[in-house]
C-alpha positions in Angstrom: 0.0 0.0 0.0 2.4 2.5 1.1 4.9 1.7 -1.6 2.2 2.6 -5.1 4.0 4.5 -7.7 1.3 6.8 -9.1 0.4 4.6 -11.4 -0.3 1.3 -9.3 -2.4 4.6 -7.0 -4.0 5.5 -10.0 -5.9 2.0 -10.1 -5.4 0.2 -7.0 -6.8 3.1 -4.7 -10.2 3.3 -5.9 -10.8 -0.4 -5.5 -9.1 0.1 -1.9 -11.1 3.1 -1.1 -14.8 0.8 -2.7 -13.3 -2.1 -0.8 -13.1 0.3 3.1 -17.1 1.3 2.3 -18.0 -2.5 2.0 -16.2 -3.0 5.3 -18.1 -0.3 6.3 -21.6 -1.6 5.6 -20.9 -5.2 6.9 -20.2 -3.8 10.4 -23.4 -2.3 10.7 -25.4 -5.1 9.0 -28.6 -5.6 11.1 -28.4 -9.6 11.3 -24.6 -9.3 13.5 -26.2 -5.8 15.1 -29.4 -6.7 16.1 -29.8 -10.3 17.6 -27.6 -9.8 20.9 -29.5 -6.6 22.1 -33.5 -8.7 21.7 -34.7 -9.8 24.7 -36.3 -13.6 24.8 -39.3 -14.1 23.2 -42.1 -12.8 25.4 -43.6 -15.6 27.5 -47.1 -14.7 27.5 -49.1 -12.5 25.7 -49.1 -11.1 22.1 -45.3 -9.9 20.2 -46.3 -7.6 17.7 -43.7 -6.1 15.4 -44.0 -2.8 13.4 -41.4 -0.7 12.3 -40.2 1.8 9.1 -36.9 2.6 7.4 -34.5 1.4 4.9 -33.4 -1.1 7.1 -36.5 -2.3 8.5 -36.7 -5.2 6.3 -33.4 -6.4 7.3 -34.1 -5.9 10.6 -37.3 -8.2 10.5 -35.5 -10.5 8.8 -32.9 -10.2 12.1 -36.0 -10.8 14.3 -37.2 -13.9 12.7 -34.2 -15.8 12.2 -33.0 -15.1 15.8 -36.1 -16.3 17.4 -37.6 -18.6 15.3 -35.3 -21.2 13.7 -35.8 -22.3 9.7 -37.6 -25.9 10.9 -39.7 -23.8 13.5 -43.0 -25.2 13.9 -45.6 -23.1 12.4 -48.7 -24.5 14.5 -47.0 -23.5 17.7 -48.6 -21.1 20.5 -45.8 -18.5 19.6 -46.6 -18.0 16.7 -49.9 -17.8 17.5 -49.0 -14.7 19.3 -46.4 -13.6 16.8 -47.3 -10.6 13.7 -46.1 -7.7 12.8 -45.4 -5.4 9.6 -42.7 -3.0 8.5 -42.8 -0.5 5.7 -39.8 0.1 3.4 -39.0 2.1 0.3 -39.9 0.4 -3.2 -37.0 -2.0 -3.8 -36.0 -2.4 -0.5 -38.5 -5.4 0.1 -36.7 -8.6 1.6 -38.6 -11.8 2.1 -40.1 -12.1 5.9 -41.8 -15.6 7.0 -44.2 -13.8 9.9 -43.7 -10.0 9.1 -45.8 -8.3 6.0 -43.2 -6.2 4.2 -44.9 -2.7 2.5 -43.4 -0.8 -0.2 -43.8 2.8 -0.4 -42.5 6.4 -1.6 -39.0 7.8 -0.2 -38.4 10.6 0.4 -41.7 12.4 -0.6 -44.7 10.2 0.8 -47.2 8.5 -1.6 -50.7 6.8 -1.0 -49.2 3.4 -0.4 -47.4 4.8 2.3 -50.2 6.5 4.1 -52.5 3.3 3.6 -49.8 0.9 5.1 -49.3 4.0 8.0 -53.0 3.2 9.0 -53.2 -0.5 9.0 -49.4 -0.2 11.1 -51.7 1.9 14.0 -54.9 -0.5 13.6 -52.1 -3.3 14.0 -51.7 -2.0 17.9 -55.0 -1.0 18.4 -56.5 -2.8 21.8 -53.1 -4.1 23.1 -52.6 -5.1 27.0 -50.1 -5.0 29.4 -48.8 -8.5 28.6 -48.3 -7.5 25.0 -44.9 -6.7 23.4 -44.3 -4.4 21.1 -41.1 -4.6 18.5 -40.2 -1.3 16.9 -37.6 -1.2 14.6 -36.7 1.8 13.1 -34.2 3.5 10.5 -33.5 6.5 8.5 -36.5 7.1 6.0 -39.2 5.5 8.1 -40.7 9.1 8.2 -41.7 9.5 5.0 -42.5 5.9 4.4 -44.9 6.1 7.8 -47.2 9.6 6.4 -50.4 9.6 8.7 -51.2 13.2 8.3 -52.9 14.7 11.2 -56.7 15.2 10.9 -57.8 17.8 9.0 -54.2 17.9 7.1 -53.9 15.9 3.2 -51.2 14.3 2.3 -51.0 16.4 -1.0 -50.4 19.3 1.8 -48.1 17.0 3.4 -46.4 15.7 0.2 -45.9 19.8 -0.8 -44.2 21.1 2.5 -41.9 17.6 2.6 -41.0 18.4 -1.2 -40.1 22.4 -0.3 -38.0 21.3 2.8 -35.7 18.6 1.1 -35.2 21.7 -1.0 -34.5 24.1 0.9 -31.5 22.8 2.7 -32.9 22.6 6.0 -31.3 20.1 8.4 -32.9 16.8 9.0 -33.6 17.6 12.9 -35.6 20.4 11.2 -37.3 18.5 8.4 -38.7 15.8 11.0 -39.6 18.6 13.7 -42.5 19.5 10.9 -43.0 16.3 10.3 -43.6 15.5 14.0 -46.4 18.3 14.3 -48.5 17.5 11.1 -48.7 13.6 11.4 -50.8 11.1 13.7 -48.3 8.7 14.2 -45.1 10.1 14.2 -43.4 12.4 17.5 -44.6 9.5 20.1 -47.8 9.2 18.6 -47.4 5.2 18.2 -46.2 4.5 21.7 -49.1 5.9 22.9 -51.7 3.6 20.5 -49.6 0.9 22.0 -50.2 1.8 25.4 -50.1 -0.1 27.9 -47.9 -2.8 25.8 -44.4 -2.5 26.1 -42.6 -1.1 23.6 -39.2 -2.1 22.9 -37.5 0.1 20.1 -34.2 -0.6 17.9 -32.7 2.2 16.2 -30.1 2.4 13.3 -29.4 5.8 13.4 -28.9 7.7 10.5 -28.7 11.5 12.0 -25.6 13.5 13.5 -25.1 12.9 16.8 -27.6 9.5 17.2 -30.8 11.5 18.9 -33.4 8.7 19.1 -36.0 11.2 18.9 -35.1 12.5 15.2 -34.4 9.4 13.4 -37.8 8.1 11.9 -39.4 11.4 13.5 -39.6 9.4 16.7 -42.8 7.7 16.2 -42.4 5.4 19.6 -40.2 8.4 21.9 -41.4 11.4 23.7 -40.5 14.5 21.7 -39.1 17.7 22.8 -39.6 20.0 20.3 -42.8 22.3 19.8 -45.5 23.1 17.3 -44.0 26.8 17.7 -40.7 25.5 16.1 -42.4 24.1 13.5 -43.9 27.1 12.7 -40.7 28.6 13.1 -38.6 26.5 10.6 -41.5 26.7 8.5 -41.1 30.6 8.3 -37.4 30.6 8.4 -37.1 28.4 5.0 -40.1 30.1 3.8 -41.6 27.4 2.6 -45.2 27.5 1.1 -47.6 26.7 3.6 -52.0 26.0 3.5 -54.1 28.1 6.1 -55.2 24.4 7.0 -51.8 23.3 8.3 -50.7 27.1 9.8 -53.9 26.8 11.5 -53.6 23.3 13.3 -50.4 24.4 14.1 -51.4 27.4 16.4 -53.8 24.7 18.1 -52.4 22.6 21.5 -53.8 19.4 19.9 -51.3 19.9 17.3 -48.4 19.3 20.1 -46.6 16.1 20.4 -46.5 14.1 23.7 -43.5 15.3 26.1 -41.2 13.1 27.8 -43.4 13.1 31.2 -46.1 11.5 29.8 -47.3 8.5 31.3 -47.5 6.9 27.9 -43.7 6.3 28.1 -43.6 4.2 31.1 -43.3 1.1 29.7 -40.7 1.9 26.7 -37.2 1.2 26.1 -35.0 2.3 22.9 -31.8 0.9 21.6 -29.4 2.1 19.2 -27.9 -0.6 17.6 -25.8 0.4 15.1 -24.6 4.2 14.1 -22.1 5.8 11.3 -19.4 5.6 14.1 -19.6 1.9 14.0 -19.3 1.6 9.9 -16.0 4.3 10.5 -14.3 2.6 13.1 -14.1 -0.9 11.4 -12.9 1.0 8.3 -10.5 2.6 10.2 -9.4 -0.8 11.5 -9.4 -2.4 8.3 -7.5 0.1 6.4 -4.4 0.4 10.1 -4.6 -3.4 9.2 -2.2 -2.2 5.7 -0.6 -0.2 7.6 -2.3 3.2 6.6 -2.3 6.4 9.7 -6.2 6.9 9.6 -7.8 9.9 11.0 -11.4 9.8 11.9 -12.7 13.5 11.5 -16.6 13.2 13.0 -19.4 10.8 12.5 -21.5 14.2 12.9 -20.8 16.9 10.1 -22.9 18.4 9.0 -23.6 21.7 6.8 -23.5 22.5 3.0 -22.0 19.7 1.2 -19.5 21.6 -1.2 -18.5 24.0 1.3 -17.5 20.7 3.6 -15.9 19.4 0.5 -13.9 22.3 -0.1 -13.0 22.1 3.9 -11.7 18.6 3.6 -9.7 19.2 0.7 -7.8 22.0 2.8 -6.9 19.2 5.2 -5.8 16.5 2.1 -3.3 19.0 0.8 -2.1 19.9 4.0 -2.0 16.1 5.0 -0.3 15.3 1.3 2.8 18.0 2.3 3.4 16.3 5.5 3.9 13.2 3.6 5.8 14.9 0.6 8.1 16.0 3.9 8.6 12.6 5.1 9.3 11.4 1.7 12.5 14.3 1.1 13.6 13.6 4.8 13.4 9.9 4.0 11.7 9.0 7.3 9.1 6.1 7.0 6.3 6.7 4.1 2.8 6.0 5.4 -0.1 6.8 3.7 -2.8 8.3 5.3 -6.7 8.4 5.9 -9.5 10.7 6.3 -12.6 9.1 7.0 -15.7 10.9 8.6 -19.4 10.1 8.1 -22.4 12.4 9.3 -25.3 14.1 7.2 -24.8 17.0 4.8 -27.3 19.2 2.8 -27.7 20.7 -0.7 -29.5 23.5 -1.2 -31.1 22.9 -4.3 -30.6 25.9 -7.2 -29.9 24.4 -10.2 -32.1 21.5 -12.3 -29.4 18.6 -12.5 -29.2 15.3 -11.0 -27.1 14.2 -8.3 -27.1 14.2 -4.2 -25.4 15.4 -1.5 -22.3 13.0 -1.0 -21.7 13.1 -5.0 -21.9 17.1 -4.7 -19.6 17.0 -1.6 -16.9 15.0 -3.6 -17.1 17.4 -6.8 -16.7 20.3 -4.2 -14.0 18.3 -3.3 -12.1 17.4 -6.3 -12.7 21.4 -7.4 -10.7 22.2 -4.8 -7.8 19.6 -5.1 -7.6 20.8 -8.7 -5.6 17.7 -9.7 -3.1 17.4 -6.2 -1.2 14.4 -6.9 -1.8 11.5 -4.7 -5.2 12.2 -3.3 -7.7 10.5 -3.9 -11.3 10.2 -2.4 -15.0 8.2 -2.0 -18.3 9.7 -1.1 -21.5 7.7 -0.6 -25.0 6.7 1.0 -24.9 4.0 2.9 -28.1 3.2 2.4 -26.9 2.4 -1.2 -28.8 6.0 -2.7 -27.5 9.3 -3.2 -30.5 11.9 -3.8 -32.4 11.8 -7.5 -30.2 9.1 -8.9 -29.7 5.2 -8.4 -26.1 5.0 -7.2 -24.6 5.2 -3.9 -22.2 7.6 -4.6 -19.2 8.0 -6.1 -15.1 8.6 -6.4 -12.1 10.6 -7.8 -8.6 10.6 -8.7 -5.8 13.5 -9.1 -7.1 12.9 -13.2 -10.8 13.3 -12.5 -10.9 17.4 -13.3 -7.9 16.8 -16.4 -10.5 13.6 -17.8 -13.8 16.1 -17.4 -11.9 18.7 -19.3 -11.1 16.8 -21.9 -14.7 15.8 -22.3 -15.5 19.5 -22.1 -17.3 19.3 -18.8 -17.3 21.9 -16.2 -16.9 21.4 -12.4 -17.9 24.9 -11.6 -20.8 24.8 -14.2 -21.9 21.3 -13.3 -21.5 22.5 -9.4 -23.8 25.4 -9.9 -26.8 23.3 -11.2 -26.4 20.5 -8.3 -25.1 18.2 -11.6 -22.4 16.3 -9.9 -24.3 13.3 -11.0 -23.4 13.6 -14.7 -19.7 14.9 -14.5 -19.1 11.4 -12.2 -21.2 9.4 -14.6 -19.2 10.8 -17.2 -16.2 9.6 -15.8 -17.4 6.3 -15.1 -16.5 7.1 -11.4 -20.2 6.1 -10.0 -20.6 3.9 -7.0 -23.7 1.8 -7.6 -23.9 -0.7 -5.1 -27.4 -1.6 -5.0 -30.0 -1.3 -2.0 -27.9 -1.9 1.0 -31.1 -2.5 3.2 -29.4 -0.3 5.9 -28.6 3.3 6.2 -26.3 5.0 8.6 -26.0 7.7 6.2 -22.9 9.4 4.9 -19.5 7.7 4.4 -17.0 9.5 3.2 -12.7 8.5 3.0 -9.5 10.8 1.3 -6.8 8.8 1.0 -3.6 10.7 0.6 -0.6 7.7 -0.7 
């Protein structure tokens, strides 16, 4: 590793830098994550199981195999008192043997979505306190789970989600809306399930791993307020119906708080997290011998401008090795790796999302540094409008685009990073991961 001439680099550090994000993803894969954190299966009353995300699938699948075993007798009394259904984006189904698996929109909910919502809530409807209830939830499991409030549509609902993604409003913020304009999200569920107990597993997919935002917290108390909905609302000044401003400005509007007695009998888990998927990269990539540097699991912000940030640090961190190299100490390549969620504030027309916009803000920067080379993606195997995960560059990538007559700066100004990587054939396309602990991003510097 340490020892590449450029051209070895050239081709041998993309596949490394592909090969660290599928290490990545198999650390936080729910069937090692989520087995040793279920309890035993309940010994009396009902087990239901509901849940919404990317992962959720996966995660049902985690369920089933761990308690029941493949020759598990069907006729038994546990499964008898054994159901449940998830809802996931379309093409994120995975076969379940107990568990209904729905399909819906992402990220801008659709009818399918708000049907499988409802039966989810009649699914918990009349539960005791004997009964268990399974939540498993993961990043995208608030669009996918749109029960608008009474009174509210989910065309009105469907509008503000579409102005927010596009307005570059943090997620914290996006699901704070959310929260106040649906009937199941904010701690809405935990309280149908009342007095059940509700057992929640999380894969989190937001900065910093609050339970509460991930999903929009249908199954935990929720600290924000209708007034900061209206606030973000009018901060991003996004177009808004007299019927939502008005059951905003109502109390029945406001979600239930952490001192509600509905919350007695909960319990939440985070199983897996973006610091998980960077440490075993980190350890993977020490294992050849590389000096890695974990920046965050939490940035956030603008995606270009954090681009443009990072690149700062590469060059800085390429001259230090340069340094070693003329003083002939020890060559070591090094590694930035940091993970977290950024945002694009949409301008332009073109296709692309934020970790593929962060890398072209990247590479405009490097303008061709030697040695540097980098990987941006989803983890949930989708960057924004397109079907990749992300993608990757090289010290060429800006010398190539030119020579194809495509502009960085003209392709960063219509949020078109998309089509200069495509162009390139630098696009990550991994597939649905069926997990989502959002963004991954490594700069290795050889």
């Amino acid at each position: 590793m340490t020892n590449w001439n450029q051209a070895q680099a050239d081709t041998q550090a993309p596949a490394f830098l592909r090969d660290l994000f599928a290490v990545a993803l198999a650390a936080v894969d729910p069937r090692h994550c989520l087995p040793p954190h279920l309890p035993p299966f309940p010994a009396s009353g009902r087990c239901v199981v509901v849940g919404a995300g990317k992962a959720a699938a996966s995660m049902a699948q985690a369920v089933e195999q761990h308690w029941f075993a493949s020759d598990f007798d069907a006729t038994t009394n546990d499964v008898a008192r054994f159901s449940g259904m998830v809802i996931v984006p379309h093409g994120y189904r995975l076969p379940c043997k107990y568990i209904q698996v729905r399909e819906a929109a992402h990220p801008v909910p659709d009818e399918a979505g708000y049907q499988a919502a409802c039966d989810l809530l009649d699914s918990v409807s009349n539960l005791s306190a004997d009964d268990t209830v399974i939540c498993l939830l993961s990043g995208g499991g608030s669009s996918l789970m749109s029960l608008p409030a009474a009174g509210i549509s989910l065309a009105e609902k469907q509008t503000i989600n579409r102005a927010l993604l596009r307005s570059g409003a943090r997620i914290h913020e996006i699901n704070c809306v959310r929260k106040h304009l649906s009937a199941i999200k904010g701690g809405r569920l935990a309280l149908a399930c009342a007095p059940a107990k509700v057992l929640t597993y999380i894969i989190s997919d937001v900065a910093g791993d609050d339970p509460s935002i991930i999903a929009s917290g249908p199954s935990l108390a929720d600290a924000s307020t209708r007034f900061d909905a209206l606030e973000i609302l009018q901060r991003y000044a996004i177009p808004t119906s007299a019927t939502v401003l008005a059951h905003l400005q109502q109390v029945s509007s406001e979600t239930p708080k952490p001192n509600h007695a509905g919350f007695v009998q909960t319990h939440v888990q985070i199983i897996a997290n973006a610091q998980m998927a960077l440490q075993a990269a980190a350890n993977f990539a020490q294992s050849k011998a590389i000096c890695v540097q974990i920046l965050s699991d939490r940035l956030e912000g603008e995606a270009r401008e954090l681009g443009h940030a990072h690149a700062l640090m590469s060059t800085a961190s390429a001259t230090t090795l340069a340094t070693d190299i003329f003083h002939q100490q020890q060559r070591q390549a090094h590694l930035l790796l940091s993970g977290g969620e950024t945002t694009v504030t949409v301008k332009g027309n073109g296709r692309g999302g934020r970790n593929s916009e962060y890398l072209l803000g990247l590479c405009q920067s490097l303008q061709g540094h030697a040695g540097i080379y980098a990987l941006a993606a989803d983890t949930d195997g989708r960057d924004g409008s397109e079907h990749n995960a992300g993608a990757w560059c090289t010290p060429d990538s800006l010398q190539r685009a030119n020579a194809l007559s495509i502009s960085a700066d003209a392709c960063l100004a219509n949020n078109d990073a998309y089509s200069f990587f495509a162009a390139l054939d630098n696009v990550l396309e991994t597939g649905p991961t069926y997990n989502n602990v959002n963004d991954f991003r490594a700069i290795l510097i050889v």
